[in-house]
C-alpha positions as CSV (number, residue, x, y, z in Angstrom):
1,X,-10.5,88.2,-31.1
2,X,-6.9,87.1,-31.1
3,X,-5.0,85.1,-33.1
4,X,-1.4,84.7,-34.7
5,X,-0.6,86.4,-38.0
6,X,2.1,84.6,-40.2
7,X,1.7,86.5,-43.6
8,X,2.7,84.1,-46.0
9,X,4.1,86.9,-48.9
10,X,6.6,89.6,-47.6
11,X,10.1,90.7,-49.2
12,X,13.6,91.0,-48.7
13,X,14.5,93.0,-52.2
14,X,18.0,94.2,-53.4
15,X,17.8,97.4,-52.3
16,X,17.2,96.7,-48.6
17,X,20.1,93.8,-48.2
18,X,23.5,94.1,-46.4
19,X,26.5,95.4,-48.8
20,X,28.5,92.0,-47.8
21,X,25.7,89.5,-48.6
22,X,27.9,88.3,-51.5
23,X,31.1,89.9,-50.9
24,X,31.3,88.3,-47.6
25,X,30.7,85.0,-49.2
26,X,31.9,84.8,-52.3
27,X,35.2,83.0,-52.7
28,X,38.1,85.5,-53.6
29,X,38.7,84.2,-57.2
30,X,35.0,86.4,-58.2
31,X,36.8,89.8,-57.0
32,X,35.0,92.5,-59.0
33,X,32.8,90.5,-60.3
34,X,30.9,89.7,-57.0
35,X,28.3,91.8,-57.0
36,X,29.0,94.7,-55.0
37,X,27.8,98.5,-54.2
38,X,29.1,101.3,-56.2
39,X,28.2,104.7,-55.2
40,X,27.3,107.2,-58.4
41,X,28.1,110.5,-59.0
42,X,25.0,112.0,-56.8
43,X,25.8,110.2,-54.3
44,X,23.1,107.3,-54.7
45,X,24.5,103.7,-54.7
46,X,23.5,100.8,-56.7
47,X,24.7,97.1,-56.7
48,X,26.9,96.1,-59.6
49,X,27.7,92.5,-60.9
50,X,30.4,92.4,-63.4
51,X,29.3,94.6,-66.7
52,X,25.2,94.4,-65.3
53,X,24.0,97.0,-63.3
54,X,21.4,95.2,-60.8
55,X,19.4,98.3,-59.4
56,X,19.4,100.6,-56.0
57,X,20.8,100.2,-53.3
58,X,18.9,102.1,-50.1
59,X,22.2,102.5,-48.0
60,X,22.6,105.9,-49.7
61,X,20.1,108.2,-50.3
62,X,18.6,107.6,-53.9
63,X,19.5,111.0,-55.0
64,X,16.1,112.6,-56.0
65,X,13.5,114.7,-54.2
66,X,9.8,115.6,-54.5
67,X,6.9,113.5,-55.2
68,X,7.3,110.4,-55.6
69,X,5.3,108.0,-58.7
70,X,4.9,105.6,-56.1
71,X,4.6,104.6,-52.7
72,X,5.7,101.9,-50.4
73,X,4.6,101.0,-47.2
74,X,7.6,102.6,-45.6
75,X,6.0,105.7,-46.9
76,X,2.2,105.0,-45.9
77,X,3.9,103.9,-42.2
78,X,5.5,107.1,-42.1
79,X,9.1,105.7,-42.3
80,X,11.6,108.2,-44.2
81,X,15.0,106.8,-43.7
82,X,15.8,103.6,-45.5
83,X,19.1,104.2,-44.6
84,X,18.9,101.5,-42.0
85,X,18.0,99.0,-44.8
86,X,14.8,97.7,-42.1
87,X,13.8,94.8,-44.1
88,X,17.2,93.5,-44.4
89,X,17.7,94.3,-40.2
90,X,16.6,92.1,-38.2
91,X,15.9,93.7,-35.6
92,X,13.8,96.5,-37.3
93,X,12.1,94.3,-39.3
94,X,10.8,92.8,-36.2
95,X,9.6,95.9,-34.6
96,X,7.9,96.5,-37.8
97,X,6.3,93.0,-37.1
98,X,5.0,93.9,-33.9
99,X,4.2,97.3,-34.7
100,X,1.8,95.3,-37.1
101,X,0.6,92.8,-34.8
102,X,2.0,90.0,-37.1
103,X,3.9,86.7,-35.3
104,X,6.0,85.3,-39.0
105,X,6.6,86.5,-42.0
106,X,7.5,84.3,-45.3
107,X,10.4,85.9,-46.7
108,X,11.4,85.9,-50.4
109,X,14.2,87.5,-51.5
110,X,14.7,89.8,-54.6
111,X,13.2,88.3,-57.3
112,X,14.5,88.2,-60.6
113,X,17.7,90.5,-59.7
114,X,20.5,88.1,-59.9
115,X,21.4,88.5,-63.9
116,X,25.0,87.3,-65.3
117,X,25.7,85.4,-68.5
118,X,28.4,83.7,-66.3
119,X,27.2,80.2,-65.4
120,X,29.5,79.4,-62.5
121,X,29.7,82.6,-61.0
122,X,25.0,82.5,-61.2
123,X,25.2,79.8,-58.9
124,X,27.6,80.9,-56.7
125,X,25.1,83.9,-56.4
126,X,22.2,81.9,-55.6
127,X,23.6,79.4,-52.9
128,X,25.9,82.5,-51.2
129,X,22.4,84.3,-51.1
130,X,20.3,81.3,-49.5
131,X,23.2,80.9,-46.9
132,X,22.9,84.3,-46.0
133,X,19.6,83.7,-45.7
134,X,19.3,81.4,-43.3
135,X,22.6,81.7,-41.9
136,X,22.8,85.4,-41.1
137,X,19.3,87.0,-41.5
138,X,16.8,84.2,-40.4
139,X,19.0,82.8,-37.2
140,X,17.9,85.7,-35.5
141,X,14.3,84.3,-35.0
142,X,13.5,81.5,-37.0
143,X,10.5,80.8,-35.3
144,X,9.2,84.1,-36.8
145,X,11.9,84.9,-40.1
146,X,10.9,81.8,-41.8
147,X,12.8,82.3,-45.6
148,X,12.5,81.1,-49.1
149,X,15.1,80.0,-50.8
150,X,16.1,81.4,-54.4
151,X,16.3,79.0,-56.8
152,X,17.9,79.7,-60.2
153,X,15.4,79.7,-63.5
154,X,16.8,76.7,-65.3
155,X,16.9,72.9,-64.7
156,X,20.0,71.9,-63.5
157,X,21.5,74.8,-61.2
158,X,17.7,74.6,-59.9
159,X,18.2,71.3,-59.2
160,X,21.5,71.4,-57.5
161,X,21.2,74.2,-55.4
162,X,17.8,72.4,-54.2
163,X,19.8,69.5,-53.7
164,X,22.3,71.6,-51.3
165,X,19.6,73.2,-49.8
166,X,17.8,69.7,-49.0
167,X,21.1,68.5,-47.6
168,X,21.4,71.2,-45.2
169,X,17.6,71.2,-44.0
170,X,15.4,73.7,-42.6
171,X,14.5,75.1,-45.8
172,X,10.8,74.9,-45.8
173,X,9.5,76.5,-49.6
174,X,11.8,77.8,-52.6
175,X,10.8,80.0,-55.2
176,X,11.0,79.9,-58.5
177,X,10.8,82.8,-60.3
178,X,8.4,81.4,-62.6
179,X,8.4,84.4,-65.1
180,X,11.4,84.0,-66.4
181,X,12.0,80.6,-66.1
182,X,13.1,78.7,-69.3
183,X,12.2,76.4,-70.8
184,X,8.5,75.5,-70.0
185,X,7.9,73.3,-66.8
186,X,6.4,70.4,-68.9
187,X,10.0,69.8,-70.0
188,X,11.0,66.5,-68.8
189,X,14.6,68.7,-67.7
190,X,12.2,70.0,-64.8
191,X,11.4,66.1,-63.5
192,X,14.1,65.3,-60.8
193,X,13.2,68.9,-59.6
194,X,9.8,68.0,-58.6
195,X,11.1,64.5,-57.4
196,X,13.3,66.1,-54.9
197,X,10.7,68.8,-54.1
198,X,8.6,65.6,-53.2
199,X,11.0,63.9,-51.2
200,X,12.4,66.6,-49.3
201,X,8.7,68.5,-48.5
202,X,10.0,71.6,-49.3
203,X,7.2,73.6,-50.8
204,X,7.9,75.0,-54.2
205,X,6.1,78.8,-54.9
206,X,5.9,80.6,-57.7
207,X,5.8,84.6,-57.2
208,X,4.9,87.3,-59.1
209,X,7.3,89.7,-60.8
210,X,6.0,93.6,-62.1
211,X,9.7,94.5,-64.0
212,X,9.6,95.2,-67.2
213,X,12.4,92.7,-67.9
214,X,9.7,90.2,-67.6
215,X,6.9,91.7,-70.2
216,X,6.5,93.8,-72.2
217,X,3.3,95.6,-71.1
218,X,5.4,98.6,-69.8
219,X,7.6,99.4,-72.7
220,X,5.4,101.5,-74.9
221,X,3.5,103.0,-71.7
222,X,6.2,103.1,-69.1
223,X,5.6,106.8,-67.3
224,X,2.2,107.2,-67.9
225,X,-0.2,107.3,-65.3
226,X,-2.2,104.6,-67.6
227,X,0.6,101.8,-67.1
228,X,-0.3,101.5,-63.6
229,X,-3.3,99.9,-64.7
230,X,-1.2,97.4,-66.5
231,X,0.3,95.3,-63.2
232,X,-4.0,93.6,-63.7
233,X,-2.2,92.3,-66.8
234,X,1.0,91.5,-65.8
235,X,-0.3,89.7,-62.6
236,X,-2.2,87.1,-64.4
237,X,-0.1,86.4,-67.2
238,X,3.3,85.7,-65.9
239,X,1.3,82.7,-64.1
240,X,-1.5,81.5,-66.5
241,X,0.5,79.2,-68.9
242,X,2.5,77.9,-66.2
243,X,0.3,77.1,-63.8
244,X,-2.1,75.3,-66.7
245,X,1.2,73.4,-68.1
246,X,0.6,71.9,-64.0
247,X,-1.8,69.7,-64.6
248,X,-2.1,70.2,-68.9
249,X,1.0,67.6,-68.5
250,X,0.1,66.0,-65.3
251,X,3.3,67.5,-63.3
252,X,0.9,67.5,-60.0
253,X,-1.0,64.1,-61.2
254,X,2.6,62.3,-61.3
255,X,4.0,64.4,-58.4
256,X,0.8,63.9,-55.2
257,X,3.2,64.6,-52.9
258,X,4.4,68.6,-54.4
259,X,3.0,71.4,-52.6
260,X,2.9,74.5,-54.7
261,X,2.3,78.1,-53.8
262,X,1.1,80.9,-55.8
263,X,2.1,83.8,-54.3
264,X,0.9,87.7,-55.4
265,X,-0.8,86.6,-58.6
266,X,-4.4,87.3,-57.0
267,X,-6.9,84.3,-56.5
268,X,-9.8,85.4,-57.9
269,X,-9.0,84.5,-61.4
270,X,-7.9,81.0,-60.4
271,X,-11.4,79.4,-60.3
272,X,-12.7,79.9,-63.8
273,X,-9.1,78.4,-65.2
274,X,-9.8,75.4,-63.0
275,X,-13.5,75.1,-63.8
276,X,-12.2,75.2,-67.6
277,X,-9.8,72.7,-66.8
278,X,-12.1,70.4,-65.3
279,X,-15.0,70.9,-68.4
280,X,-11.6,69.9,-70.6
281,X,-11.1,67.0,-68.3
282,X,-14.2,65.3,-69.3
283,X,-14.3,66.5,-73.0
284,X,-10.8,64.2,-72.7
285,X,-12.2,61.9,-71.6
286,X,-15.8,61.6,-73.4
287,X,-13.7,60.3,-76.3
288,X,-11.2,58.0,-74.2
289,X,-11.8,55.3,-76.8
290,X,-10.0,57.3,-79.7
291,X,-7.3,56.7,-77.0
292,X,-7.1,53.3,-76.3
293,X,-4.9,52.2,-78.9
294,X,-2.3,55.7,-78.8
295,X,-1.4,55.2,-75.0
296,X,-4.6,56.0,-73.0
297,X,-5.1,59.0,-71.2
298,X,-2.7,59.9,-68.4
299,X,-4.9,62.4,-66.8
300,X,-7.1,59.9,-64.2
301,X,-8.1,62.7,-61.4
302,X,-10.2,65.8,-61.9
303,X,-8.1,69.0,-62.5
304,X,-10.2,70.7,-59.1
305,X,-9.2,67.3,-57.0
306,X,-6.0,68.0,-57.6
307,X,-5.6,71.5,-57.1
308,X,-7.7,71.3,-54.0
309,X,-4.8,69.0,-52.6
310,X,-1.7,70.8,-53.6
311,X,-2.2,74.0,-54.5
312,X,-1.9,77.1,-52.1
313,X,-2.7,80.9,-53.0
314,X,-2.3,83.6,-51.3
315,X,-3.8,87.2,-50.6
316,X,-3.9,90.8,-49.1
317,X,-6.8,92.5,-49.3
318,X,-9.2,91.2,-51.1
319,X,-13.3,91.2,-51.4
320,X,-13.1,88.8,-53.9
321,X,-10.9,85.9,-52.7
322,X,-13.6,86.0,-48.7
323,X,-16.5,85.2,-51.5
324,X,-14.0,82.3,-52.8
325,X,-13.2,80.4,-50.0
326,X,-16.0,78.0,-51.1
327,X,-13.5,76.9,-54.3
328,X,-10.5,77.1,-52.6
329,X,-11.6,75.1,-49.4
330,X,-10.9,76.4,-46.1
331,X,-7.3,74.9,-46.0
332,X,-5.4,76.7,-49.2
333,X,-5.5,80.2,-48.4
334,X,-2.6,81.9,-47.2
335,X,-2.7,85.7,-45.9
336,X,0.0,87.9,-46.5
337,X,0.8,91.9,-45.7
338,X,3.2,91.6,-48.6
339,X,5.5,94.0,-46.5
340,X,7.1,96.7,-47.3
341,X,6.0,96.5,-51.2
342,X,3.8,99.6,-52.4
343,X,1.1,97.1,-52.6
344,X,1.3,96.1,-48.5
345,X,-1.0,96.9,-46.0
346,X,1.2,97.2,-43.5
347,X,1.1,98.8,-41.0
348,X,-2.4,97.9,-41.2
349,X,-2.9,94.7,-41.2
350,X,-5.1,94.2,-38.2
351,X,-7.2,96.9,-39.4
352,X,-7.7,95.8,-42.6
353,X,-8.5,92.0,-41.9
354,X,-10.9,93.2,-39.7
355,X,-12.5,95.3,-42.5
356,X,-12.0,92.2,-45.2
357,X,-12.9,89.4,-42.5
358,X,-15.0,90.7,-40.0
359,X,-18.4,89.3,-41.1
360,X,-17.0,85.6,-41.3
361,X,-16.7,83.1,-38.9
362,X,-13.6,83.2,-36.5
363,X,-12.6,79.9,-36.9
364,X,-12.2,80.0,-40.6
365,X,-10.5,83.4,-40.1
366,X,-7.8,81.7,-37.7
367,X,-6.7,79.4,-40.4
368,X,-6.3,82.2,-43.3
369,X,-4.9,84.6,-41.4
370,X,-2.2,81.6,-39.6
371,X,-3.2,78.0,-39.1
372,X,-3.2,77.0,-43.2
373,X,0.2,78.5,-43.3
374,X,1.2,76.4,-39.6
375,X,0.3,73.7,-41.1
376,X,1.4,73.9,-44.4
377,X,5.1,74.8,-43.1
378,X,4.7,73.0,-39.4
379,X,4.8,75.8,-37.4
380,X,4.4,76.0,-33.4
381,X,1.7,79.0,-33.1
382,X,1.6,78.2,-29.4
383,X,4.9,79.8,-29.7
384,X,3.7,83.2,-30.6
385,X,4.1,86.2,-28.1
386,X,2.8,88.7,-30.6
387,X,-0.9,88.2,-31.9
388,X,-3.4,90.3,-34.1
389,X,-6.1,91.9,-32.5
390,X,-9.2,91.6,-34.9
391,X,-12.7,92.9,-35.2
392,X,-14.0,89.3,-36.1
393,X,-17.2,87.9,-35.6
394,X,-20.8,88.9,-34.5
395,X,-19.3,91.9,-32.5
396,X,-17.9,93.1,-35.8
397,X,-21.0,92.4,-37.9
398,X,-23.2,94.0,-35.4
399,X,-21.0,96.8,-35.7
């Protein structure tokens, strides 16, 4: 069959953006300290923000040969040359959209690298980015480049750079980089964030984050072939307490209106946590009369009722989350290629839905693969020139 593929988890990291994102934006008082590329003695370049070194920069070559530890879908696609920095072009990145049969992509940008100890100058960062965003990079096709806005990882210059992005509209999800966000989200500092969240329908995500900065999994193991086993960990953990402080403190309960994304965490750990929750739920309340008198219990609605209705997950290839559409209704799951990450499938994706997908039924596999992301972020899929072609259906379980 056919059908349009809006992957709802692809990238925009440092290394592939445009030297000037910041320098081009940043007002002149910054100078050095806008974060800027600095080419190294072997002729590699990496971007540079005051005294903190931010990581590589693909415009040079990295200045190493031989095998690499690590692939990324550039390399499985047979893509050499990042020179032309394709996920931050784009035009390239939309060739490598059609090369992969996929109509939108969901782009967040590079998590977790914006680092200063200067206040002022970390917003200035975050809002020049988002402008860039959708200013420069996503006005190119909009219909199809749909980005998500970087929000900073505490209250307040979260909640004012939501506010500016509210004002200006067409922002339709911000992340927050939920790993190292402080402090914890049942602080009532978080509050107005969620009200505005609510008000303006943006969708808040949370996304995943494998550096090191954020655990400490890799730093006893870091270069052996045994910490790639690690990112299991690291996956689940950077969400777990945050996404049970969601309803542990009723954030969702009090906020019916907040849609939230979990994005490259895997789903298939998801529906024991809620299943816990739930059994919790009702120990709570089998004692509601020790209760009465200390305030009652604010928790009124099931923890599944409410996850069902405002929680979204997303996925690439997995076995595991087809067997769990059952929990997560046939609404909440978002597919995603996750391109050009080392854990992408592009440029496979029509291949491999058809291997994950092909024994279900082609309705259901229209809205994971597109029409639970339309909806969620009102999007025209009538629009779409470019659709996947997918071995789907009785054709593909004959088969």
């Amino acid at each position: 069959m056919e059908a349009p593929l809006v992957s709802c988890d692809d990238h925009l990291d440092l290394n592939m953006l445009p030297a000037d994102v910041w320098t081009g934006r940043l007002a002149a008082k910054w100078g050095d300290l806008a974060p800027h590329i600095e080419e190294l003695e072997n002729g590699s370049a990496q971007w540079v923000c005051g005294d903190q070194r931010w990581g590589s920069w693909a415009g040079k070559p990295l200045g190493f040969s031989g095998p690499k530890p690590i692939h990324t879908a550039y390399d499985r696609g047979g893509i050499e040359d990042l020179s032309e920095l394709r996920a931050g072009n784009p035009a390239l990145r939309l060739q490598d959209m059609d090369r992969d049969g996929v109509w939108g992509h969901l782009v967040f940008g590079p998590v977790t690298s914006i680092r200063t100890d200067n206040e002022q100058l970390m917003r200035a960062c975050y809002a020049a980015y988002n402008d860039w965003l959708y200013e420069d990079f996503c006005a190119v096709a909009p219909e199809r480049l749909i980005g998500v806005a970087m929000l900073p990882p505490h209250p307040e210059p979260a909640i004012d750079e939501l506010k500016r992005l509210a004002k200006r509209g067409g922002v339709k999800q911000a992340n927050l980089q939920i790993a190292v966000c402080e402090p914890r989200l049942e602080d009532e500092r978080w509050e107005p964030l969620f009200d505005l969240l609510e008000e303006s329908g943006i969708v808040l995500s949370f996304h995943v984050t494998v550096f090191p900065s954020a655990t400490k999994a890799f730093d006893k193991y870091k270069g052996s072939p045994g910490a790639t086993f690690l990112h299991a960990k690291m996956f689940i953990e950077q969400f777990l307490d945050p996404f049970v402080d969601l309803f542990a403190w009723g954030i969702l309960e009090r906020h019916p209106d907040l849609k939230i994304v979990i994005a490259e965490s895997g789903v298939g750990w998801v529906p024991w946590v809620v299943e816990e929750l739930d059994y919790r739920h009702w120990r709570l309340w089998e004692c509601a009369d020790f209760w009465d008198d200390k305030g009652g219990i604010p928790h009124k609605k099931k923890p599944s009722e409410v996850f069902r209705n405002q929680v979204y997950g997303t996925f690439q290839q997995s076995p595991t989350a087809m067997r769990l559409t059952e929990f997560w209704g046939p609404d909440n799951l978002l597919w995603a290629s996750d391109y050009p990450h080392p854990d992408s499938i592009w440029p496979h994706s029509e291949r491999t839905i058809g291997e994950t997908m092909g024994h279900m039924e082609p309705d259901l596999v229209r809205k994971l693969v597109g029409g639970n992301a339309a909806k969620l972020y009102g999007l025209d899929l009538g629009k779409a020139t470019v659709k996947g072609r997918l071995a789907i259906g009785s054709e593909a379980r004959a088969a």
